[in-house]
mmCIF file of the N, C-alpha and C atoms, coordinates in Angstrom:
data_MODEL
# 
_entry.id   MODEL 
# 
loop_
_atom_site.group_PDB 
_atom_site.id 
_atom_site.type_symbol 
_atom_site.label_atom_id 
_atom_site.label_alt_id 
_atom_site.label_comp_id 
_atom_site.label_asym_id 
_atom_site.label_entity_id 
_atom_site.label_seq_id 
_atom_site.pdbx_PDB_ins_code 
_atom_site.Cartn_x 
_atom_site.Cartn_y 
_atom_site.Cartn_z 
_atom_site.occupancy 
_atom_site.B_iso_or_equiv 
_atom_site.pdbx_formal_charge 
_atom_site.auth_seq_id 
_atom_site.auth_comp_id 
_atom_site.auth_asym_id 
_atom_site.auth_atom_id 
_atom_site.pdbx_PDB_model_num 
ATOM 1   N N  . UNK A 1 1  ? -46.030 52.392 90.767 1.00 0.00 ? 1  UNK A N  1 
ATOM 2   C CA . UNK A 1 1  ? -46.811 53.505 90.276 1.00 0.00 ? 1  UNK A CA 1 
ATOM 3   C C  . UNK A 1 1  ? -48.275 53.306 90.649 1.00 0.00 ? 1  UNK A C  1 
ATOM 4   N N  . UNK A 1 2  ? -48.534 52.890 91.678 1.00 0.00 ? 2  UNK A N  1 
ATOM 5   C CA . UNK A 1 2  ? -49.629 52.669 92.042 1.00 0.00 ? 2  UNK A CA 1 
ATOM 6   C C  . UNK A 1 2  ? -51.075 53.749 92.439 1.00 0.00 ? 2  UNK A C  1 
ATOM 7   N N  . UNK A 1 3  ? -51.739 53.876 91.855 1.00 0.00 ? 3  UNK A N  1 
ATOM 8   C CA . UNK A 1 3  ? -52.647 55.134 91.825 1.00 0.00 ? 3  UNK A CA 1 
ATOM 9   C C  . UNK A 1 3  ? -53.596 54.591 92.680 1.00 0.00 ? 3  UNK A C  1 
ATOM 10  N N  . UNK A 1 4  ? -55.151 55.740 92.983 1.00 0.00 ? 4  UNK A N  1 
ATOM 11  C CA . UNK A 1 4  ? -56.110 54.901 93.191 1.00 0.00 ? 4  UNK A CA 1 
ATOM 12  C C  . UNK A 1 4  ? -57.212 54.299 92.325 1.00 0.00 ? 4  UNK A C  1 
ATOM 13  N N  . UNK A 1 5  ? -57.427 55.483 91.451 1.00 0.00 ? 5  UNK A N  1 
ATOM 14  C CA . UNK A 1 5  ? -58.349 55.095 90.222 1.00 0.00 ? 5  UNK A CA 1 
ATOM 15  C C  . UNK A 1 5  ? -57.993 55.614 88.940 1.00 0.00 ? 5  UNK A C  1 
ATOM 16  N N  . UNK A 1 6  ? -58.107 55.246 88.060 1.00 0.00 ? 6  UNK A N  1 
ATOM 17  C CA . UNK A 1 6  ? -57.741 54.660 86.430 1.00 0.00 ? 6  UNK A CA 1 
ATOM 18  C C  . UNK A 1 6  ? -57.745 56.196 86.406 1.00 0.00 ? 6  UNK A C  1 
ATOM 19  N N  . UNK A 1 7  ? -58.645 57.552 86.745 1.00 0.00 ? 7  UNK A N  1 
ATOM 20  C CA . UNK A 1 7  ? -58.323 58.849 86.127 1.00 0.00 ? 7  UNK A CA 1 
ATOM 21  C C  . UNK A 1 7  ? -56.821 59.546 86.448 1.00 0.00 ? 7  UNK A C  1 
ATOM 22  N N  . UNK A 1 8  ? -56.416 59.039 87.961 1.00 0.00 ? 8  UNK A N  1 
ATOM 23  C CA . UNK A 1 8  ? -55.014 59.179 88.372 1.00 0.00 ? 8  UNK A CA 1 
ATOM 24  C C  . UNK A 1 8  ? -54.452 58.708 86.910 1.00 0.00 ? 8  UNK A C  1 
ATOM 25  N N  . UNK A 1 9  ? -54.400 58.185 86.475 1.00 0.00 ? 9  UNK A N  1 
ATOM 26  C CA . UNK A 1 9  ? -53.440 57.983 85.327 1.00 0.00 ? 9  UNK A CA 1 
ATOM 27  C C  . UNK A 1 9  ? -53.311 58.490 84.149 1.00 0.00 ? 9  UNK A C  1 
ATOM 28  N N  . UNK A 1 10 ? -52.380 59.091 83.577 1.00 0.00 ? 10 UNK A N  1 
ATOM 29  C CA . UNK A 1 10 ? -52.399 59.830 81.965 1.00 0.00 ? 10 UNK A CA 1 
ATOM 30  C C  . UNK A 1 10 ? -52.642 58.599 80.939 1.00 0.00 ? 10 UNK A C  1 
ATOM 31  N N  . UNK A 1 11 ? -53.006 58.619 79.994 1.00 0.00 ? 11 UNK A N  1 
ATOM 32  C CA . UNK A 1 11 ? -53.086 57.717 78.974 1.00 0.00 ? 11 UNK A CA 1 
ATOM 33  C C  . UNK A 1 11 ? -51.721 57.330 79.028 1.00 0.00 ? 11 UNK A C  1 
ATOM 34  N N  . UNK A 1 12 ? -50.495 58.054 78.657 1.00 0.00 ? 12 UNK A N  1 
ATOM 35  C CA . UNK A 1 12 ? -49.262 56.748 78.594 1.00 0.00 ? 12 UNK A CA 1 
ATOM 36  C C  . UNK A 1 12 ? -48.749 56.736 80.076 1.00 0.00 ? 12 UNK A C  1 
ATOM 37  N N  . UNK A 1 13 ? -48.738 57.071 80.972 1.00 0.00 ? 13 UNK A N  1 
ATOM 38  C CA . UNK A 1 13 ? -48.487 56.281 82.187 1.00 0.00 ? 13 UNK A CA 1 
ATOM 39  C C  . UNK A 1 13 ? -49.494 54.802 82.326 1.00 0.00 ? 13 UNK A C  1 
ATOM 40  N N  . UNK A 1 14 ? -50.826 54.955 81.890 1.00 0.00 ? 14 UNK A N  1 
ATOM 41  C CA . UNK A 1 14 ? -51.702 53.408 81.894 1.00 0.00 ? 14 UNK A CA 1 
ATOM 42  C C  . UNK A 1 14 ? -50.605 52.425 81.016 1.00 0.00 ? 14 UNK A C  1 
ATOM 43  N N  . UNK A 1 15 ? -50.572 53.249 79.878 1.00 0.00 ? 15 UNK A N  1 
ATOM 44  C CA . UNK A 1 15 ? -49.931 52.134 79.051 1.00 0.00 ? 15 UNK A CA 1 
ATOM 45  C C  . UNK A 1 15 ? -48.444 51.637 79.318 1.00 0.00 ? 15 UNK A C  1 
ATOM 46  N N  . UNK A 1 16 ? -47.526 52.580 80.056 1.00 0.00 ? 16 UNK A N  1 
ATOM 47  C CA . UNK A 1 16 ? -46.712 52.228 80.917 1.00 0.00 ? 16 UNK A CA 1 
ATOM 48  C C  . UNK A 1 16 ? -46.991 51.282 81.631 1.00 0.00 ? 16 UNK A C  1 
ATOM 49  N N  . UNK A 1 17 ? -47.822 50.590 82.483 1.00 0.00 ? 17 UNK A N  1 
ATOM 50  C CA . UNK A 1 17 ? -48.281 50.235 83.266 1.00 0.00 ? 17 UNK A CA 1 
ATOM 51  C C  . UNK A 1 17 ? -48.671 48.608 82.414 1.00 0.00 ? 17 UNK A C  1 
ATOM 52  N N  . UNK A 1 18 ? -49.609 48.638 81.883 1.00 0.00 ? 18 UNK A N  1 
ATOM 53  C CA . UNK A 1 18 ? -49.666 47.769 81.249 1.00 0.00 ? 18 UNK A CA 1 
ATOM 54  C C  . UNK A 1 18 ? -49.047 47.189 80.254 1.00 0.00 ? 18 UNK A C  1 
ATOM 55  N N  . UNK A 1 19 ? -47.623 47.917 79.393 1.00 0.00 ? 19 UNK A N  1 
ATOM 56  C CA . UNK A 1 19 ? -46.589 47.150 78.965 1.00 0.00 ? 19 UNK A CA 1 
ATOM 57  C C  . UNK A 1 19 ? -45.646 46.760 79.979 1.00 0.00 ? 19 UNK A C  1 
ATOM 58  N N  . UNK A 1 20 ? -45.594 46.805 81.384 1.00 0.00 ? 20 UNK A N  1 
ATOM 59  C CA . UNK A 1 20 ? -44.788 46.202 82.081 1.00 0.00 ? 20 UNK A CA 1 
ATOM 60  C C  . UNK A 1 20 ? -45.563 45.126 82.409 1.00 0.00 ? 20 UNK A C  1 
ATOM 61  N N  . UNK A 1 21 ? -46.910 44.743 82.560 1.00 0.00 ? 21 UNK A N  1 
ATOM 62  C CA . UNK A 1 21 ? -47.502 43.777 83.173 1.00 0.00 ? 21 UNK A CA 1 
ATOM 63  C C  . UNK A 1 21 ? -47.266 42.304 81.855 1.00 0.00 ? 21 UNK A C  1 
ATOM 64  N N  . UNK A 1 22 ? -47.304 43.190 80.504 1.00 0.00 ? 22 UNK A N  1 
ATOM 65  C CA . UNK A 1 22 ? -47.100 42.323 79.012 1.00 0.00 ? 22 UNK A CA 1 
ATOM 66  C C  . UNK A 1 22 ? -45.754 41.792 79.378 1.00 0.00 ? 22 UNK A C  1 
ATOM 67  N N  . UNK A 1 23 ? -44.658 42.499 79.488 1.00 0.00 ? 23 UNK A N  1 
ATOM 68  C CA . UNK A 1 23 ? -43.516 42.300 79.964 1.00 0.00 ? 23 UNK A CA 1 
ATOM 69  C C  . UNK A 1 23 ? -43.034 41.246 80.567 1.00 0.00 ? 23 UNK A C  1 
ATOM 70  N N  . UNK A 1 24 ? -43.885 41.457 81.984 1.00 0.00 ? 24 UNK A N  1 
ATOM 71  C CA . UNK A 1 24 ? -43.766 40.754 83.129 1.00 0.00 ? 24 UNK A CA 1 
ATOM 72  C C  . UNK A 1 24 ? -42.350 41.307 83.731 1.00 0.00 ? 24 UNK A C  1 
ATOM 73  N N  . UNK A 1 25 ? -42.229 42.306 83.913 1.00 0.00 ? 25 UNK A N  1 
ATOM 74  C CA . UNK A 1 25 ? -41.373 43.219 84.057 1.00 0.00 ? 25 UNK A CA 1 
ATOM 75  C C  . UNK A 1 25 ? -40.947 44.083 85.319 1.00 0.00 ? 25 UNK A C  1 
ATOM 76  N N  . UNK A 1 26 ? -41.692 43.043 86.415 1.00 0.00 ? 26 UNK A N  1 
ATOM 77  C CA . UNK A 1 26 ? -41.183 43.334 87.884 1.00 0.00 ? 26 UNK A CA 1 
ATOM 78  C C  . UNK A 1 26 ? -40.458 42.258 88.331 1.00 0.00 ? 26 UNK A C  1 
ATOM 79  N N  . UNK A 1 27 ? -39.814 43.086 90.113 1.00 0.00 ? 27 UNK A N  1 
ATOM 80  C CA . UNK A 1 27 ? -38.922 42.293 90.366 1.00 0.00 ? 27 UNK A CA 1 
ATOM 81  C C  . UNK A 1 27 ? -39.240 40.626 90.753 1.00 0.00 ? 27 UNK A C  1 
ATOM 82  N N  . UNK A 1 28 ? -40.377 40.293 91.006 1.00 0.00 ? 28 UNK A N  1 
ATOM 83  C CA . UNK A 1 28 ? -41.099 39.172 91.520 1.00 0.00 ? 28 UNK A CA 1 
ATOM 84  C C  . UNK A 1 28 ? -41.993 38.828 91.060 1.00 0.00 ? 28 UNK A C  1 
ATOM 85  N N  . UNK A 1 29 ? -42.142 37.368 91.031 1.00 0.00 ? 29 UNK A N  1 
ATOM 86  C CA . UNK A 1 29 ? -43.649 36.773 90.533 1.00 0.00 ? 29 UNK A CA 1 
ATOM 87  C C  . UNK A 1 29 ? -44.676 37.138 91.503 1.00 0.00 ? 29 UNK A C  1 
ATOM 88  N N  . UNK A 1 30 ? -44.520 37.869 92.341 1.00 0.00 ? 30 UNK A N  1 
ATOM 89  C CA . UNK A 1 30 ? -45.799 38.134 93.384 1.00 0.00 ? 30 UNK A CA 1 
ATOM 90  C C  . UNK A 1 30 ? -46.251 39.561 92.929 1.00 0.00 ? 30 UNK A C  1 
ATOM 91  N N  . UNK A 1 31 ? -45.144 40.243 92.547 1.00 0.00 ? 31 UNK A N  1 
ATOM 92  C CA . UNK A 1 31 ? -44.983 41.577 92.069 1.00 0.00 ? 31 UNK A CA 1 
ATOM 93  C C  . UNK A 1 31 ? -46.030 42.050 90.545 1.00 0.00 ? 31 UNK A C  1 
ATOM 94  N N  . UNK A 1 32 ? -45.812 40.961 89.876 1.00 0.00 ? 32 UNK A N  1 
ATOM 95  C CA . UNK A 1 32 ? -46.443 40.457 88.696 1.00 0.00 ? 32 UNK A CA 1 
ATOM 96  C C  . UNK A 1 32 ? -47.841 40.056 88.954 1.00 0.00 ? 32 UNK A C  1 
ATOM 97  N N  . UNK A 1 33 ? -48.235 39.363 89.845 1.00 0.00 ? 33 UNK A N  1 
ATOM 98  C CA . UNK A 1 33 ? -49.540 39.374 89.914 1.00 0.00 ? 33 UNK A CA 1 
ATOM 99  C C  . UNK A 1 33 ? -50.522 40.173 90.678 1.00 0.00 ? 33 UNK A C  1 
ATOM 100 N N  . UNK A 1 34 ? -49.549 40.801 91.550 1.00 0.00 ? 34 UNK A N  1 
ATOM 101 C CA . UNK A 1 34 ? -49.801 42.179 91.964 1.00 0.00 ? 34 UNK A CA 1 
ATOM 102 C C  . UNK A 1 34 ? -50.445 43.434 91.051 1.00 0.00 ? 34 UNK A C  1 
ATOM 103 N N  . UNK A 1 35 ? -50.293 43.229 90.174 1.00 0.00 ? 35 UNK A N  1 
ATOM 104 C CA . UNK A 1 35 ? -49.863 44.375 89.151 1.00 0.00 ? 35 UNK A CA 1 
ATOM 105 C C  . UNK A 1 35 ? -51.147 43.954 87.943 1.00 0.00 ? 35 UNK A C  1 
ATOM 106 N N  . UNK A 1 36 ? -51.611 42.714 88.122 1.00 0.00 ? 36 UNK A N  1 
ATOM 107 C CA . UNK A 1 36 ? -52.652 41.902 87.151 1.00 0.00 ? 36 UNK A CA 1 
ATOM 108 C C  . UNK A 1 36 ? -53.879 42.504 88.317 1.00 0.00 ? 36 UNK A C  1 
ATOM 109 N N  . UNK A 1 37 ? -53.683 42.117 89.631 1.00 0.00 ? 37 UNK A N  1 
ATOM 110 C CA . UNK A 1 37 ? -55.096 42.395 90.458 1.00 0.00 ? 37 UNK A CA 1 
ATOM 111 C C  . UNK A 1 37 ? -54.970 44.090 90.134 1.00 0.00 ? 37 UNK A C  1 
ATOM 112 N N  . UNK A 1 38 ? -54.131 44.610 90.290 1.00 0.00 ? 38 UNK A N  1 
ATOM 113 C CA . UNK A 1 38 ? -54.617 46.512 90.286 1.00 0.00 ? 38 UNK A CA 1 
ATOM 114 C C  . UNK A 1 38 ? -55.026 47.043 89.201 1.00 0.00 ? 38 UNK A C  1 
ATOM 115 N N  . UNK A 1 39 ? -54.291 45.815 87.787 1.00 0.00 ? 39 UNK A N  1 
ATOM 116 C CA . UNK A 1 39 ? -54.715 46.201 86.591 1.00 0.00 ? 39 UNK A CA 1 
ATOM 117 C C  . UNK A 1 39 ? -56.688 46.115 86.652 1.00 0.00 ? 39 UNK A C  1 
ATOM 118 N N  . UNK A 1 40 ? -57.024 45.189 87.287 1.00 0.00 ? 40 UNK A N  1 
ATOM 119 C CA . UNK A 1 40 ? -58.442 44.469 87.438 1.00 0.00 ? 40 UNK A CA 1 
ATOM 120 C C  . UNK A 1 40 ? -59.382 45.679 87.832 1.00 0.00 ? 40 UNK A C  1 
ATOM 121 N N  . UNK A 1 41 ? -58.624 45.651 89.343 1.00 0.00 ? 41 UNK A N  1 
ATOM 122 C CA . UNK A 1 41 ? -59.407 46.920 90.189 1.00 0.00 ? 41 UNK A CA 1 
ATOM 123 C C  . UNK A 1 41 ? -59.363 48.057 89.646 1.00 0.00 ? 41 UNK A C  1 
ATOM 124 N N  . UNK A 1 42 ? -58.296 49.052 88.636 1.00 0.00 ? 42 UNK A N  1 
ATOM 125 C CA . UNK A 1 42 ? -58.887 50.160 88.105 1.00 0.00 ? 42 UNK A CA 1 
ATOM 126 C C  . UNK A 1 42 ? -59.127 50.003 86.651 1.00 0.00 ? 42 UNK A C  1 
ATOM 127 N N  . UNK A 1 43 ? -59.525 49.057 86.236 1.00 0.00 ? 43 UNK A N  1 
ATOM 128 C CA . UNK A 1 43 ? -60.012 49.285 84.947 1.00 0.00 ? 43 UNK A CA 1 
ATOM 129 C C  . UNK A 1 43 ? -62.002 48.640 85.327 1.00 0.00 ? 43 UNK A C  1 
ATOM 130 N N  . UNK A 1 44 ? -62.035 47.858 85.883 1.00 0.00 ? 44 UNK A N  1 
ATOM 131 C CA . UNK A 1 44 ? -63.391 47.391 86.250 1.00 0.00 ? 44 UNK A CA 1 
ATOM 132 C C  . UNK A 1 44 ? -64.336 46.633 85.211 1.00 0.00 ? 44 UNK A C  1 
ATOM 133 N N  . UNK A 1 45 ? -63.174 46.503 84.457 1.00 0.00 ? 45 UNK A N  1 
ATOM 134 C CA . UNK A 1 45 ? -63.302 45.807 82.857 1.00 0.00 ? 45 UNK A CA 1 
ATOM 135 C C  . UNK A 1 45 ? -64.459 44.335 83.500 1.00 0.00 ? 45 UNK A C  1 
ATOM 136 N N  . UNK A 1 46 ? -65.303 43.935 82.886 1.00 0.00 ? 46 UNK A N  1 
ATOM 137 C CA . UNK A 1 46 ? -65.808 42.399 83.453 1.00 0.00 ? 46 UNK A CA 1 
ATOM 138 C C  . UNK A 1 46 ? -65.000 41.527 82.788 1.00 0.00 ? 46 UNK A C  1 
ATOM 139 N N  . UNK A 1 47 ? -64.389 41.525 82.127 1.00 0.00 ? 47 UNK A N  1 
ATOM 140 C CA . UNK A 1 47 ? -63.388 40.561 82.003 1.00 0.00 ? 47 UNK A CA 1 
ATOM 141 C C  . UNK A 1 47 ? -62.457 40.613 82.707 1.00 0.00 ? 47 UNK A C  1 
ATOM 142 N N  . UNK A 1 48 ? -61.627 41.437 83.261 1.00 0.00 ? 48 UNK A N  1 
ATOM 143 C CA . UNK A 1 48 ? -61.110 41.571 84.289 1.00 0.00 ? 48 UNK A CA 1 
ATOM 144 C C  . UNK A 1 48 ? -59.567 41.266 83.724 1.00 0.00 ? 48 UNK A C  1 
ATOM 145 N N  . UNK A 1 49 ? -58.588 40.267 83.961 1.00 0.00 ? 49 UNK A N  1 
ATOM 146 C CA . UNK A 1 49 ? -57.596 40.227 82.967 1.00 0.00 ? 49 UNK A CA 1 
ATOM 147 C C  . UNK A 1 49 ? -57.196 39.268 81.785 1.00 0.00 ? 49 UNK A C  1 
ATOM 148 N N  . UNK A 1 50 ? -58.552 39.214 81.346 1.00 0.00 ? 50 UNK A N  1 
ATOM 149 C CA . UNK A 1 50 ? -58.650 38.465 80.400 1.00 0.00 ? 50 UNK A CA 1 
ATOM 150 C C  . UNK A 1 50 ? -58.517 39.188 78.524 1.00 0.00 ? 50 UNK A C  1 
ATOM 151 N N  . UNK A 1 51 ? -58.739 40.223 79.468 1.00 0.00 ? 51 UNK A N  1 
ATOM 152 C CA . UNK A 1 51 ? -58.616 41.748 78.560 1.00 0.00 ? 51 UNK A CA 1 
ATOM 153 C C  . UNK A 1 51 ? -57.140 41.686 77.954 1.00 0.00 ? 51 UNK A C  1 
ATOM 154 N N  . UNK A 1 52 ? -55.741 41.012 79.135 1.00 0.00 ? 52 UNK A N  1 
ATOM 155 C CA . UNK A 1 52 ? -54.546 41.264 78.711 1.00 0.00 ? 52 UNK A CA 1 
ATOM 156 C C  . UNK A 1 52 ? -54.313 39.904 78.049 1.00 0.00 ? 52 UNK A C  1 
ATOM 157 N N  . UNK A 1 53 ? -55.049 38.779 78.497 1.00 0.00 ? 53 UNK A N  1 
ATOM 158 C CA . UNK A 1 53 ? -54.376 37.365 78.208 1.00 0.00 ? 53 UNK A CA 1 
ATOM 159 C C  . UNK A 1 53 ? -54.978 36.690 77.483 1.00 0.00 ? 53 UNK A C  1 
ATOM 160 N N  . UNK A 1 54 ? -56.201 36.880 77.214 1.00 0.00 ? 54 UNK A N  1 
ATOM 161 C CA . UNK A 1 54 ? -57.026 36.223 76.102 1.00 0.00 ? 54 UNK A CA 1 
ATOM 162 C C  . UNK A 1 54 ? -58.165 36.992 75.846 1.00 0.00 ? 54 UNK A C  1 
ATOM 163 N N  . UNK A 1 55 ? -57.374 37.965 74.516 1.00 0.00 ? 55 UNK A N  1 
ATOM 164 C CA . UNK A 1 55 ? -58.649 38.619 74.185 1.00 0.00 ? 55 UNK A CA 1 
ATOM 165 C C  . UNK A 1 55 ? -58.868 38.121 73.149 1.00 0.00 ? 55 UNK A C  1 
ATOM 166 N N  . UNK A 1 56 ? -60.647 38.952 72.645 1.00 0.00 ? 56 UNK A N  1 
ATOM 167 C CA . UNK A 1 56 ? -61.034 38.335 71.593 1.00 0.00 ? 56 UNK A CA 1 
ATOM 168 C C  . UNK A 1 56 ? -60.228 38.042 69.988 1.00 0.00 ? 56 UNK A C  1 
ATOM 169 N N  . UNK A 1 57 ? -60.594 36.885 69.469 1.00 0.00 ? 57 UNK A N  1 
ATOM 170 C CA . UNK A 1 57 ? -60.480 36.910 68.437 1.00 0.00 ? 57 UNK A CA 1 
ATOM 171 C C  . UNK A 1 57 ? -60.374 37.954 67.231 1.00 0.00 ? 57 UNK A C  1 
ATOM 172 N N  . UNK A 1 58 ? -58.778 38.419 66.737 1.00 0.00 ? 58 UNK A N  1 
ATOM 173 C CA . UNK A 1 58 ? -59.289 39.874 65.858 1.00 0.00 ? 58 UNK A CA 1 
ATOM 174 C C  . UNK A 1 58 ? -58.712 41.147 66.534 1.00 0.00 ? 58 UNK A C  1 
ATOM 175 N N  . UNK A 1 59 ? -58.557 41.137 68.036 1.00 0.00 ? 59 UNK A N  1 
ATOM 176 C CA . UNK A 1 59 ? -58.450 42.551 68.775 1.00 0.00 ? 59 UNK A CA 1 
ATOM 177 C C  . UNK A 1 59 ? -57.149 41.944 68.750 1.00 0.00 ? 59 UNK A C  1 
ATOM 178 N N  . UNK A 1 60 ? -56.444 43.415 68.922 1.00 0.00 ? 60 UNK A N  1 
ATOM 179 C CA . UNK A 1 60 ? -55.089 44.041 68.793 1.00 0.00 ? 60 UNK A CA 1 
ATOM 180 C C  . UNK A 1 60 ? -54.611 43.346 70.135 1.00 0.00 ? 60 UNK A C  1 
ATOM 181 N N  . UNK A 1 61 ? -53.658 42.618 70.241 1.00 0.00 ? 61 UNK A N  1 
ATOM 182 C CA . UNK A 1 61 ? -53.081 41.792 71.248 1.00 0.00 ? 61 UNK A CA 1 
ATOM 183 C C  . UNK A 1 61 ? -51.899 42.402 72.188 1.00 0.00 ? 61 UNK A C  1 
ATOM 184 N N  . UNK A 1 62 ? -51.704 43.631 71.848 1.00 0.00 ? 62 UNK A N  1 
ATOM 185 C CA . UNK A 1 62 ? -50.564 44.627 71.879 1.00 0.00 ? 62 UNK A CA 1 
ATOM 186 C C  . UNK A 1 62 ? -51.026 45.295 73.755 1.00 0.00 ? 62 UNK A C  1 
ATOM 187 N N  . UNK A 1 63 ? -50.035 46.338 74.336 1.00 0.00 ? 63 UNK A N  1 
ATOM 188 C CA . UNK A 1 63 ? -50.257 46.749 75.521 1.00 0.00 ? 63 UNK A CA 1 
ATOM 189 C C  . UNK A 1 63 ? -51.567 47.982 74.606 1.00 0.00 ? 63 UNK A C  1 
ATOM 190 N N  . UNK A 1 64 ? -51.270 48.752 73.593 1.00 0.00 ? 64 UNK A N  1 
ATOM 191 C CA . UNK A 1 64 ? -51.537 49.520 73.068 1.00 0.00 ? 64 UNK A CA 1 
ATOM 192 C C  . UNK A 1 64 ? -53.651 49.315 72.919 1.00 0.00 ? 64 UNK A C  1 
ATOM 193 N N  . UNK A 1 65 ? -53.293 48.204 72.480 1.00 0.00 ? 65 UNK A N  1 
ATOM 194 C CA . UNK A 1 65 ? -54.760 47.258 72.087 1.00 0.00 ? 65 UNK A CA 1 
ATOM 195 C C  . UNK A 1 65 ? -55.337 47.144 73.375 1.00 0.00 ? 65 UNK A C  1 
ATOM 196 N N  . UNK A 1 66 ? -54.721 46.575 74.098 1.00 0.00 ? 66 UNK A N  1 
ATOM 197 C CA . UNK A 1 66 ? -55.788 46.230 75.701 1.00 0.00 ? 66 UNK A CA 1 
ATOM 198 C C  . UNK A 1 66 ? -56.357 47.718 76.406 1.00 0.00 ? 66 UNK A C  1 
ATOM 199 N N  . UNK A 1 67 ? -55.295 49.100 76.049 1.00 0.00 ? 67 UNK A N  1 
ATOM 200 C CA . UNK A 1 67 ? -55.507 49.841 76.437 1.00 0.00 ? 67 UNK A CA 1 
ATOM 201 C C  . UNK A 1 67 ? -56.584 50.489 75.822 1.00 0.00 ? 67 UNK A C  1 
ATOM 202 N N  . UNK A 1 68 ? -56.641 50.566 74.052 1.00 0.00 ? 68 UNK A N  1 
ATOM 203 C CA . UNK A 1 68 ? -58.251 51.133 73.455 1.00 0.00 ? 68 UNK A CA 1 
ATOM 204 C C  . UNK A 1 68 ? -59.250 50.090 74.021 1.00 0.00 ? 68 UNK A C  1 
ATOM 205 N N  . UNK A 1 69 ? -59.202 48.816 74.040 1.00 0.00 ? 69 UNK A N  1 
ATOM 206 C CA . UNK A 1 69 ? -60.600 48.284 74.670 1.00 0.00 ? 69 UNK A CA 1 
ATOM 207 C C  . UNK A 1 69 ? -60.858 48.343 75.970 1.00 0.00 ? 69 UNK A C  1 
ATOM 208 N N  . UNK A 1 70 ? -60.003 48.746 77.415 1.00 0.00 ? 70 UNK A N  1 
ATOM 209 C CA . UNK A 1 70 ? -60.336 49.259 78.364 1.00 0.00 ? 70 UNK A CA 1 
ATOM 210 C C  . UNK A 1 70 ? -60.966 50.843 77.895 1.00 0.00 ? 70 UNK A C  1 
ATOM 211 N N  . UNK A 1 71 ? -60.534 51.195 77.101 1.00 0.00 ? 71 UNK A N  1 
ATOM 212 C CA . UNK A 1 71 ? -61.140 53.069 77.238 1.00 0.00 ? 71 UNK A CA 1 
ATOM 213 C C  . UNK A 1 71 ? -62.522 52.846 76.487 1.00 0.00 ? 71 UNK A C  1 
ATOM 214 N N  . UNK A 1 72 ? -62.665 51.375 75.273 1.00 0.00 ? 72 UNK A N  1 
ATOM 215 C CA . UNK A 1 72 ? -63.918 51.681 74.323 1.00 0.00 ? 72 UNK A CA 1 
ATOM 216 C C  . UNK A 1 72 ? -65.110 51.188 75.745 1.00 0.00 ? 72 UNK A C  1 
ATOM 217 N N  . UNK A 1 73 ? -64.701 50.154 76.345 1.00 0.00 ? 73 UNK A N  1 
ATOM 218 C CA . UNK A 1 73 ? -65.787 49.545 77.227 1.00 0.00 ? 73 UNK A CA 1 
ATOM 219 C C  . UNK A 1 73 ? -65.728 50.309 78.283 1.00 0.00 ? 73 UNK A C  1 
ATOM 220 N N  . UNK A 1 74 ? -64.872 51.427 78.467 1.00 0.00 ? 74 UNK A N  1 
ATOM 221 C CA . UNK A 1 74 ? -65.333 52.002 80.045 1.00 0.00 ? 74 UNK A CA 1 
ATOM 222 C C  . UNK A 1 74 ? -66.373 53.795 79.461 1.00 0.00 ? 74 UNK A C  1 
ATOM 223 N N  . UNK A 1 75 ? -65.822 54.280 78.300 1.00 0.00 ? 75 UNK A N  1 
ATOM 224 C CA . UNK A 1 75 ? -66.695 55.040 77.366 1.00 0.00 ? 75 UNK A CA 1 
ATOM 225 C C  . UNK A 1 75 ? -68.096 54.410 77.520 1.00 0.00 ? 75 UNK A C  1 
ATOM 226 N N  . UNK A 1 76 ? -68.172 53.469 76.816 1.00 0.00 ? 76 UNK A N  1 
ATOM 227 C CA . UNK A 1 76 ? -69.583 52.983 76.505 1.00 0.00 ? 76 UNK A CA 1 
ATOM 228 C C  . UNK A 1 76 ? -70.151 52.659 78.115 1.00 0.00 ? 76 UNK A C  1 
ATOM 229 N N  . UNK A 1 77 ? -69.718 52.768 79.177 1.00 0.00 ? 77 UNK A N  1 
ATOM 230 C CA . UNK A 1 77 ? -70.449 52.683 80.143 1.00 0.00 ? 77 UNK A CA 1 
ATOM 231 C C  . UNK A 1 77 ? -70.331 53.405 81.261 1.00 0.00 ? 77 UNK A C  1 
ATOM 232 N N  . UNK A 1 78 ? -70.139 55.046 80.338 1.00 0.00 ? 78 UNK A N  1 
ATOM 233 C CA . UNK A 1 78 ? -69.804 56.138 80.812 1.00 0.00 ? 78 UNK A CA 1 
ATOM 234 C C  . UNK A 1 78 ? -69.290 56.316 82.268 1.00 0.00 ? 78 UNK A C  1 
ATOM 235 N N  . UNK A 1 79 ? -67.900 55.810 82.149 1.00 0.00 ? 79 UNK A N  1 
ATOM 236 C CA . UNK A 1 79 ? -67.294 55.831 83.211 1.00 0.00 ? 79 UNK A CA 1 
ATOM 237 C C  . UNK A 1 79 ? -65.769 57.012 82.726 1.00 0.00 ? 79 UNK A C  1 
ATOM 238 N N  . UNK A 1 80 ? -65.127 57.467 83.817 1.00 0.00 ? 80 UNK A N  1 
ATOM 239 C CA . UNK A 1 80 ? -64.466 58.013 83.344 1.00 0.00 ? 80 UNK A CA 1 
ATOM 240 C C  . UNK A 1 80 ? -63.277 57.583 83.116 1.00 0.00 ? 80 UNK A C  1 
ATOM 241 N N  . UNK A 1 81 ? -62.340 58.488 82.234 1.00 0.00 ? 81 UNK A N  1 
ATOM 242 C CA . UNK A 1 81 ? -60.986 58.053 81.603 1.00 0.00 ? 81 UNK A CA 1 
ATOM 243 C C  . UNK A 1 81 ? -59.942 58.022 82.092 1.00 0.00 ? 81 UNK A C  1 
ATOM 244 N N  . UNK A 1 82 ? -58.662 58.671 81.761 1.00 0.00 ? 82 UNK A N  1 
ATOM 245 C CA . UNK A 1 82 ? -57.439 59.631 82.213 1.00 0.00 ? 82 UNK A CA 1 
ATOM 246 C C  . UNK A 1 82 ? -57.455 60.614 82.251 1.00 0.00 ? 82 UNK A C  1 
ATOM 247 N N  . UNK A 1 83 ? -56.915 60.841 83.187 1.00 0.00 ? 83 UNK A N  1 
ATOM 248 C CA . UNK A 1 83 ? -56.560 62.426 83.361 1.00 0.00 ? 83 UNK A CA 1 
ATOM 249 C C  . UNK A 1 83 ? -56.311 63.267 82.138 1.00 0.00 ? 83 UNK A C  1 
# 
């Protein structure tokens, strides 16, 4: 499901997207980290995927959770959303 940028995506196709990466839910371990770099490149998060694997202390650890703090930090630096 590979888009080019994060607005290509509806809110639950992202989260589609990122409960398969929680998952680990492709056919290959190359596939899987495949899927961590595109998560990187359209979210532009500076944490980058640290967002999915070690977030802060307190934040929602869920696909659901990584997905409000990609939308609160890309809001606050008025970038755009989903479609």
């Amino acid at each position: 499901m590979s888009k080019n940028k994060l607005e290509d995506y509806t809110e639950a196709e992202f989260l589609a997207f990122v409960t398969k990466i929680f998952n680990s839910d492709h056919d290959t371990e190359q596939q899987d980290v495949d899927a961590v770099i595109e998560f990187e490149r359209l979210t532009q998060h500076p944490d980058g995927s640290d967002v999915i694997f070690y977030p802060e202390d307190g934040d929602d650890d869920s696909p659901e959770g990584v997905v409000a703090r990609v939308k609160k930090w890309r809001t606050e630096n008025h970038l755009p959303l989903f479609k």
